[in-house]
C-alpha positions as CSV (number, residue, x, y, z in Angstrom):
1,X,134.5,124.9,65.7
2,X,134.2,126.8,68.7
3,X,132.0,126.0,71.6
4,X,129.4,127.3,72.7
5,X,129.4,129.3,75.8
6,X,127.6,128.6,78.2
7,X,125.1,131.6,79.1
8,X,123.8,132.8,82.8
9,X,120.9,130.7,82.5
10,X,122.6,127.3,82.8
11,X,123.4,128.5,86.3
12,X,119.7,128.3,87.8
13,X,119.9,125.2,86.1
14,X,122.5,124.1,87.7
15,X,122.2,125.0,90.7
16,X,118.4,123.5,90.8
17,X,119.7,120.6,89.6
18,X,122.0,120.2,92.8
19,X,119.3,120.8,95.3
20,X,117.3,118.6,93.5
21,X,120.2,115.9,94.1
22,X,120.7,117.3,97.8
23,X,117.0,116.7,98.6
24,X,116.9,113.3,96.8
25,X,120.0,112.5,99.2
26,X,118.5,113.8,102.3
27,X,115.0,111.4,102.2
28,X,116.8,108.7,101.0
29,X,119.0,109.0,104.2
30,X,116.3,109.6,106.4
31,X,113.2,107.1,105.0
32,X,115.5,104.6,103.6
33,X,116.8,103.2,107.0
34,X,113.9,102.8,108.6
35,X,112.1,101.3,105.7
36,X,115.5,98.4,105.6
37,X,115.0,98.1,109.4
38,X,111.4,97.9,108.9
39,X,111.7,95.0,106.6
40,X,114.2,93.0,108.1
41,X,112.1,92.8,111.6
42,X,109.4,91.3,109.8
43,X,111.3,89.0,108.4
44,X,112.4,87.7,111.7
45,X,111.1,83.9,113.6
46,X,108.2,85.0,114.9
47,X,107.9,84.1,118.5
48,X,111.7,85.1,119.2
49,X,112.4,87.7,121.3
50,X,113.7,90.6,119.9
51,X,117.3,91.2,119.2
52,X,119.9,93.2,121.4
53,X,120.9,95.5,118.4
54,X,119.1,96.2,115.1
55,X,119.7,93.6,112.0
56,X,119.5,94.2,108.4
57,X,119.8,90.7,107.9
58,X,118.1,88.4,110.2
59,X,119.1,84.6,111.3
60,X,117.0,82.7,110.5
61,X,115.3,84.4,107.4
62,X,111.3,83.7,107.8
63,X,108.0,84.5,106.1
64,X,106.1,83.2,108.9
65,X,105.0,86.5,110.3
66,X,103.4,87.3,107.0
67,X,101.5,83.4,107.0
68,X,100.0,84.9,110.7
69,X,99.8,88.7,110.0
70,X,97.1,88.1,107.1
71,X,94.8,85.8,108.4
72,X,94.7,87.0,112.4
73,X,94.8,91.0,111.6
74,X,92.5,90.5,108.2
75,X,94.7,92.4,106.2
76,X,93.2,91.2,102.9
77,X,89.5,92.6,103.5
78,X,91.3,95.3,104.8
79,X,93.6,96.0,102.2
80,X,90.6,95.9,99.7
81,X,88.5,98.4,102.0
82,X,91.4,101.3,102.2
83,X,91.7,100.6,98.6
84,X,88.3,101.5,97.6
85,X,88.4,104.2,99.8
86,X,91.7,105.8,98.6
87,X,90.2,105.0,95.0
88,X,86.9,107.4,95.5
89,X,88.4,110.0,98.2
90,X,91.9,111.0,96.4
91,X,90.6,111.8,92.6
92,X,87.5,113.4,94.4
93,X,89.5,115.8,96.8
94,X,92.5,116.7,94.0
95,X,89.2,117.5,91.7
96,X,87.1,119.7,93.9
97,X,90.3,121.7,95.1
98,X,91.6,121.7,91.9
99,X,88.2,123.3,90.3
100,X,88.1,125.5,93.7
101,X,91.6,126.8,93.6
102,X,91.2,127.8,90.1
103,X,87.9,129.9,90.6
104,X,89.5,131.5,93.2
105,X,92.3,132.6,90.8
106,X,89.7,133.9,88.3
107,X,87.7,135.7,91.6
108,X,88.1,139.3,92.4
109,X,90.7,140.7,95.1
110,X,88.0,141.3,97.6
111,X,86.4,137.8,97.3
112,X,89.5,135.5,97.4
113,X,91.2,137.8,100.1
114,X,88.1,137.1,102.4
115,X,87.7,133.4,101.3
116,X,91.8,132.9,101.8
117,X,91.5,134.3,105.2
118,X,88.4,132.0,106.0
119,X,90.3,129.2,104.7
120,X,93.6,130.0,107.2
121,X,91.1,130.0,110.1
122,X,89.9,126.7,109.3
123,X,93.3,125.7,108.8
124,X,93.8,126.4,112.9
125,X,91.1,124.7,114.1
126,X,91.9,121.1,115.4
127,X,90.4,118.2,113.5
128,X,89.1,116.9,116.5
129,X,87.0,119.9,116.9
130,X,85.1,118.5,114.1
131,X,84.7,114.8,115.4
132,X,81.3,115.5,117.3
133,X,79.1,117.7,114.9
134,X,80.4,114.9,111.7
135,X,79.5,112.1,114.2
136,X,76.2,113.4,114.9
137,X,75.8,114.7,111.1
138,X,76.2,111.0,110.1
139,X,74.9,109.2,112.6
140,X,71.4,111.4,112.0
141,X,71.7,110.2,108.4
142,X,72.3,106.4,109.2
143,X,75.7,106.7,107.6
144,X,77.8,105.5,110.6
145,X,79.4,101.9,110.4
146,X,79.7,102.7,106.8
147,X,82.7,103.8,104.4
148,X,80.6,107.1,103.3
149,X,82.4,109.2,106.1
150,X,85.9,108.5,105.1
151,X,84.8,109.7,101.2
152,X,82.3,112.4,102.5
153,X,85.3,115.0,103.1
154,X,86.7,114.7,99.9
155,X,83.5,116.2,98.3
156,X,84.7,119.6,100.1
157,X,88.4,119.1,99.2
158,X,89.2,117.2,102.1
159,X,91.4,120.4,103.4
160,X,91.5,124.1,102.7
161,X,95.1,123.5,102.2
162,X,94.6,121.4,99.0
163,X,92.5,124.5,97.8
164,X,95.0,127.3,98.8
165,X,98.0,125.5,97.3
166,X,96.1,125.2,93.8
167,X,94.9,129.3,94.2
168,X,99.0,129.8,94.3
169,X,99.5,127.3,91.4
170,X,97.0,129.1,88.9
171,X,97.8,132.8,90.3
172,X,101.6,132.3,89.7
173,X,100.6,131.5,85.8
174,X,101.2,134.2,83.4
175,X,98.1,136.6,83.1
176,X,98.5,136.4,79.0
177,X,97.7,132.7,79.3
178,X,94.4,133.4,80.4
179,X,93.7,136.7,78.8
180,X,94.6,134.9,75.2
181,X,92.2,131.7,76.2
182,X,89.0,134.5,77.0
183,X,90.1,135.9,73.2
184,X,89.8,132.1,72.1
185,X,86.2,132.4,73.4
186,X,87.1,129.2,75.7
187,X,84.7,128.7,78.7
188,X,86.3,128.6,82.1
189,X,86.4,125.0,82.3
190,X,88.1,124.4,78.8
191,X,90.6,127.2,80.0
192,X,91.0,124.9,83.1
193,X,91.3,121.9,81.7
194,X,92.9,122.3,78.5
195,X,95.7,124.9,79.8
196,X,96.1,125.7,83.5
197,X,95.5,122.5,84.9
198,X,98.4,120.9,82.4
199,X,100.9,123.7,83.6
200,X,100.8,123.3,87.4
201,X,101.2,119.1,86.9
202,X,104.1,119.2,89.8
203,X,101.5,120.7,92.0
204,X,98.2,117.9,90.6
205,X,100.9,114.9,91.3
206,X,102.1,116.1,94.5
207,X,98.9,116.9,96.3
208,X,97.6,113.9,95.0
209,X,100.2,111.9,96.5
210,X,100.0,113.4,99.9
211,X,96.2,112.8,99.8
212,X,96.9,109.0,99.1
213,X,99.6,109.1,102.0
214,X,96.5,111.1,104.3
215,X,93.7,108.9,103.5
216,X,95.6,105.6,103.7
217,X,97.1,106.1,107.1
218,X,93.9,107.7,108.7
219,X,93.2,106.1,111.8
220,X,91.0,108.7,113.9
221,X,87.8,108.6,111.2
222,X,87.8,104.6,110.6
223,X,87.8,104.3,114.8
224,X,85.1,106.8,115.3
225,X,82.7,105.1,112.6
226,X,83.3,102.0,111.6
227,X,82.4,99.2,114.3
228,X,82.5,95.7,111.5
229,X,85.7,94.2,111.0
230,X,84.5,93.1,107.9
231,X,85.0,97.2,107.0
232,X,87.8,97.8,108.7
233,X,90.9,99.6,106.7
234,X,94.2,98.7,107.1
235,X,95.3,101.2,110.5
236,X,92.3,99.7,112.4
237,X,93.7,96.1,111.2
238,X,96.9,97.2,112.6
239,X,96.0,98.3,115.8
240,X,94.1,94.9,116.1
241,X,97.4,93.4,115.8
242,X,99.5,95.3,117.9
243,X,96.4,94.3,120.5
244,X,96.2,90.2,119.7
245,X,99.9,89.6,120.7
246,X,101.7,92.9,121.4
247,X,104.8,91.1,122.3
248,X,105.2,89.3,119.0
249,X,106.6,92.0,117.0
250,X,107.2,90.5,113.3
251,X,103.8,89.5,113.1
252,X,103.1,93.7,113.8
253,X,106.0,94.6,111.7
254,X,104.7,92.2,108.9
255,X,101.5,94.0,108.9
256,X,103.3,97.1,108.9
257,X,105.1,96.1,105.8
258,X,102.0,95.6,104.0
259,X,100.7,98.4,104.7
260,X,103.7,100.5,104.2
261,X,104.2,99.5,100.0
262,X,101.1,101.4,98.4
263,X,102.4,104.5,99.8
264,X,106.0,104.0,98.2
265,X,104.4,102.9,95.1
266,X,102.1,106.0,94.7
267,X,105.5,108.2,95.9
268,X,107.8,106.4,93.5
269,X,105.1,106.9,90.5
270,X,104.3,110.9,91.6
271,X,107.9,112.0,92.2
272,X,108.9,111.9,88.1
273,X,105.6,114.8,87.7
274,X,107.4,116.5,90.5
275,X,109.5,119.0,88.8
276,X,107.9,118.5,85.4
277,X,105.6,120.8,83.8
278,X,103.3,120.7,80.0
279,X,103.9,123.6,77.8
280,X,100.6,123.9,76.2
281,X,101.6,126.8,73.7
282,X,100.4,125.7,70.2
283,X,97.0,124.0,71.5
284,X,94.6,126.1,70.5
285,X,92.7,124.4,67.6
């Protein structure tokens, strides 16, 4: 029997396959160093100074800057508070831009060419050009010294960005997809959820990943309104470290390690959606 041959489209495969590879190579090469140095200074006698040359493997092996990291920085509390935060603010933000960058798909030229534009402008401006009227905002409401500023954003997609990137996802789909679910009868949401939300997946797991990464490492909001340490998340904990004994660095590093593993875990979990994508031909019922 003769083979088969293979045809022109096996080359795009191929070839995405090997950028695929190339990219994998490229962070592991570049995050994967650190991460091993990262580790191995926390892992180091506290108290000692630190060594002449970088170590993957420290002498003596110890857990002691953990024992001290957790009770003096309060990284349990801390650990819960980011938690709960990253638990309301990520779905939230990935929702609202999600429903946003789909109705600006469905919108006319005219609107979404003036609401893309706006959104690029607000893109530009600084973040910390919006510290002073959201402090005064929420301090007028009695909302400071709280968590409800760190979820408040997400109730406006947390960043045009998030919004824009889903318009792109939901334009690029074939115009059939949605002509054929308005044939269907299907309201706007069904089409949404039941079709064109499943088909840009790579895009849903991604941004949702970078807005775990965002909203876990912010620093600025927590330091502008939360003043209890009993609410503090895990970057204010970690700057309290670095300030109780700056010089003992695998107590720090410790801290850093803690707070370093949600953010691999939520990468390491996202990155199979990456380059995977539903069909959802055959669903209407």
């Amino acid at each position: 029997m003769r083979g088969r041959r293979r045809g022109p489209a096996s080359f795009p495969t191929r070839t995405a396959r090997w950028w695929r590879t190339l990219g994998a190579a490229f962070v592991v090469l570049v995050f994967v160093p650190p991460l091993l140095l990262l580790v191995s200074g926390s892992l180091t006698e506290p108290g000692q100074p630190p060594p002449p040359t970088p170590r993957l493997v420290p002498d003596p092996l110890s857990v002691a800057g953990y024992q001290e990291a957790v009770p003096l920085g309060g990284l349990v509390r801390a650990t819960v508070n980011s938690l709960a935060v990253a638990a309301l603010a990520v779905p939230l933000s990935v929702l609202i831009a999600a429903w946003a960058g789909f109705a600006l798909a469905r919108t006319s030229r005219r609107v979404t060419g003036v609401v893309v534009a706006a959104s690029l402008l607000a893109l530009m401006a600084p973040a910390t050009a919006l510290l002073l009227p959201r402090f005064v905002i929420f301090r007028w409401l009695g909302l400071t010294d709280t968590l409800v500023p760190l979820v408040a954003p997400a109730l406006l997609g947390a960043s045009p960005l998030y919004v824009l990137i889903y318009y792109l996802a939901f334009r690029a789909l074939p115009a059939d997809l949605y002509d054929t679910c308005r044939l269907a009868d299907l309201t706007p949401m069904r089409t949404w959820w039941r079709f064109a939300l499943p088909m840009v997946r790579p895009v849903t797991a991604g941004l949702t990943a970078l807005s775990f990464i965002l909203t876990w490492s912010n620093f600025l909001d927590p330091l502008v309104y939360v003043y209890d340490r009993d609410l503090f998340t895990l970057p204010l904990a970690l700057r309290s470290l670095a300030v109780l004994d700056p010089t003992n660095f695998p107590v720090f590093l410790a801290g850093a390690v803690v707070a370093t593993v949600p953010p691999v875990v939520v990468f390491v979990l996202a990155q199979r959606w990456f380059f995977h994508s539903d069909d959802p031909t055959g669903r209407f019922r």
